[in-house]
Backbone bond lengths (Angstrom), bond angles and torsions (degrees), N, CA, C in turn:
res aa  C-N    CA-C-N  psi(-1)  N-CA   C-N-CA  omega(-1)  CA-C   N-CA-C  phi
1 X - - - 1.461 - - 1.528 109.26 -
2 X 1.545 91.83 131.66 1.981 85.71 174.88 1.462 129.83 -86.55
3 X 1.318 118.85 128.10 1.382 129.11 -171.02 1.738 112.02 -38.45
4 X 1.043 134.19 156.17 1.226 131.45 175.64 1.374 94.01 -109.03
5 X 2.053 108.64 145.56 0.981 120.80 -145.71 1.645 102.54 -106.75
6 X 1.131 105.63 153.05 1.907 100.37 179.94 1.480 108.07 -31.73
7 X 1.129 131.71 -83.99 1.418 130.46 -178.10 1.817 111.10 -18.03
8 X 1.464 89.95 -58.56 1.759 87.85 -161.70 1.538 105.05 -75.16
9 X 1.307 119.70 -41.67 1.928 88.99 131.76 0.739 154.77 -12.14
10 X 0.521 118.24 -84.68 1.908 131.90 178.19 1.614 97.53 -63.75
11 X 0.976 116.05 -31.51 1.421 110.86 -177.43 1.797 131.19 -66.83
12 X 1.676 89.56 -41.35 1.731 127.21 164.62 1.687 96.20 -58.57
13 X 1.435 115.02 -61.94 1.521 115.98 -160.28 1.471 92.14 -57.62
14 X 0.846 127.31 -53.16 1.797 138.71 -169.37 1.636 91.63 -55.00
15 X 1.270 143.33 -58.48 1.313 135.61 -166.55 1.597 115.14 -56.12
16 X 1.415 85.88 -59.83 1.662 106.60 166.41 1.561 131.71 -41.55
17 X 1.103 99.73 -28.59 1.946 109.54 -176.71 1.666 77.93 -96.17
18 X 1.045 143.52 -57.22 1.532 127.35 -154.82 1.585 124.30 -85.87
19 X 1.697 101.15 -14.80 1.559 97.39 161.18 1.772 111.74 -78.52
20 X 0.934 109.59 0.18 1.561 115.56 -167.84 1.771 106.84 -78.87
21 X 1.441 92.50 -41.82 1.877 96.53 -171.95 1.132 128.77 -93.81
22 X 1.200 133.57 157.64 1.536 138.36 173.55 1.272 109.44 -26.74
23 X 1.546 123.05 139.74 1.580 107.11 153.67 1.152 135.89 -24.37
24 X 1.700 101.05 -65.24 2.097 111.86 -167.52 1.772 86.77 -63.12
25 X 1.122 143.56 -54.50 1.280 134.57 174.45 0.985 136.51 -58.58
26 X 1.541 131.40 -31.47 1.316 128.07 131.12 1.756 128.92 -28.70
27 X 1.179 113.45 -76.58 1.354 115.34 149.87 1.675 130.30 -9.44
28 X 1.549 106.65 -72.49 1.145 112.75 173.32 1.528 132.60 -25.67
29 X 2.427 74.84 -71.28 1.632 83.49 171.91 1.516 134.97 -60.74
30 X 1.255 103.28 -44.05 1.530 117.19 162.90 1.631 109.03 -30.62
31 X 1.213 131.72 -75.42 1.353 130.84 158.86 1.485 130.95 -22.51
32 X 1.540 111.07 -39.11 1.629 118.73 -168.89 1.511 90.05 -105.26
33 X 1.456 133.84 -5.53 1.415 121.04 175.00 1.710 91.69 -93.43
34 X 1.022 109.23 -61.81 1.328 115.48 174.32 1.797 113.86 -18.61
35 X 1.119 113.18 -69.77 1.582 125.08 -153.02 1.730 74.31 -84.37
36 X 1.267 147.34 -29.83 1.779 123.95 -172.90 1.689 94.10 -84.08
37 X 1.369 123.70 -45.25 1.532 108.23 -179.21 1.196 127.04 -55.03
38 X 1.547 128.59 -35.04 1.227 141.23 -174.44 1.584 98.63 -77.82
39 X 1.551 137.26 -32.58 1.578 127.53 153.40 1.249 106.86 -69.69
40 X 1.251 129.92 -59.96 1.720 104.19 -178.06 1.729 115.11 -48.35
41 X 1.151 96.65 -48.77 1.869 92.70 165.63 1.428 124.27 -25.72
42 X 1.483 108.09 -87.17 1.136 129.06 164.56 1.879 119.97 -19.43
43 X 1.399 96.07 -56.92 1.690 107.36 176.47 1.698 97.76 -48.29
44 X 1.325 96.14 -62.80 1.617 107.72 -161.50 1.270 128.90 -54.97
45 X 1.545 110.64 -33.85 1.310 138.28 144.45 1.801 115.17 -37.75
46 X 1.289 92.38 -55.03 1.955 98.53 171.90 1.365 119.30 -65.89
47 X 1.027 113.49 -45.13 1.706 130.75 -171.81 1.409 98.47 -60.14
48 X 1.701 125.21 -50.73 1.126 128.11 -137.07 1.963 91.20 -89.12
49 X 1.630 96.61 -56.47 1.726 91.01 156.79 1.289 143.90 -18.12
50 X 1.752 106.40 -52.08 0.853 95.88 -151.32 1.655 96.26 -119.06
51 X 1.507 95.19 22.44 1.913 104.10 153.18 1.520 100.29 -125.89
52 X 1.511 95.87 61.35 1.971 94.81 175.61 0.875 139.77 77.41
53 X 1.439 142.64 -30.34 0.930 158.98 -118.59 1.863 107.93 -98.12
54 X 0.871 147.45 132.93 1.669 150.67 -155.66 1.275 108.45 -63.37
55 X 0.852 140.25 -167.48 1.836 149.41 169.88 1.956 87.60 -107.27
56 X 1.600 101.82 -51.94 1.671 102.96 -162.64 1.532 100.92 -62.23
57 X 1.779 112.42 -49.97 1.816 105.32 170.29 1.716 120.22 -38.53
58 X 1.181 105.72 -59.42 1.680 101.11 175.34 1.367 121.48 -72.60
59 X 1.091 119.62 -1.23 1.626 123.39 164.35 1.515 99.45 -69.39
60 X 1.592 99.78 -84.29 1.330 113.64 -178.42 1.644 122.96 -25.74
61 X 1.478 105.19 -39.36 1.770 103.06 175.57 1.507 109.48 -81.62
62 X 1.198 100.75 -21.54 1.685 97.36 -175.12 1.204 100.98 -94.09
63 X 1.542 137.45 15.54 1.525 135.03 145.31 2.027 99.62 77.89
64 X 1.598 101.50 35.17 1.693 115.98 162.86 1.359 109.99 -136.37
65 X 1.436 102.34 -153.86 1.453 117.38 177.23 1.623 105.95 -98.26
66 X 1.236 106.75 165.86 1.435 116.75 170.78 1.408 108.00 -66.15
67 X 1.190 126.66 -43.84 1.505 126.96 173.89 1.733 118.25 -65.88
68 X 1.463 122.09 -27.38 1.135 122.54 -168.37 1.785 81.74 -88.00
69 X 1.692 141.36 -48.58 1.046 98.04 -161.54 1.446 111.27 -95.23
70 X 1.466 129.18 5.03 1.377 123.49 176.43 1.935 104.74 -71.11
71 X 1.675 110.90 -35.64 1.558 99.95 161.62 1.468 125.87 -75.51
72 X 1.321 96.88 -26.51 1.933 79.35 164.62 1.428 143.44 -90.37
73 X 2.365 104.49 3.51 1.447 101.18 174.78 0.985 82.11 -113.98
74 X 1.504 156.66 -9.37 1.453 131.81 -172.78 1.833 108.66 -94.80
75 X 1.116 108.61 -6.40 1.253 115.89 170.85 2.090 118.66 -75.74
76 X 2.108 79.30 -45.71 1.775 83.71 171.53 1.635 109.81 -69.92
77 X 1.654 114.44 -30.80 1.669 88.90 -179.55 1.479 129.06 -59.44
78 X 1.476 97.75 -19.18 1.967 90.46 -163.01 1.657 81.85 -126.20
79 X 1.175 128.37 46.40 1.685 137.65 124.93 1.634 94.81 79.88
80 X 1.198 117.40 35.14 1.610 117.24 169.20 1.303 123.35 -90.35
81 X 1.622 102.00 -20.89 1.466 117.33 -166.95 1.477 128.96 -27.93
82 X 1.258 153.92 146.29 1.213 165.70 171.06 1.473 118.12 -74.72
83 X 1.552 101.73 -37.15 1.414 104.37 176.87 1.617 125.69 -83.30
């Protein structure tokens, strides 16, 4: 059997704490995980840039196109963002 991988970890643990709580608290958190992933994103997106890294590589990990994520972190650097 194949091991489950950090992500899908972390991913399960994340399900698990949020079927547990109230709606309006569910919600919440969902929101305050939400708005910290999309900055760790963003960072990671920078970091990864700016040790080389492709537009198509960070698409590809972020599960898009190279074009969908060069418009959605170069938009968050200079504060245009959508999200």
């Amino acid at each position: 059997m194949r091991q489950p991988t950090v992500h899908n970890r972390t991913v399960l643990a994340v399900q698990d704490l949020l079927i547990g709580l109230p709606h309006h608290d569910r919600l919440q958190t969902i929101a305050a995980v939400r708005q910290m992933i999309e900055a760790e994103a963003a960072h990671a997106v920078h970091e990864l840039r700016d040790s080389g890294a492709t537009w198509d590589a960070i698409g590809q990990a972020l599960g898009t196109s190279r074009q969908g994520a060069w418009d959605r972190y170069t938009r968050a650097s200079d504060g245009t963002s959508d999200s």
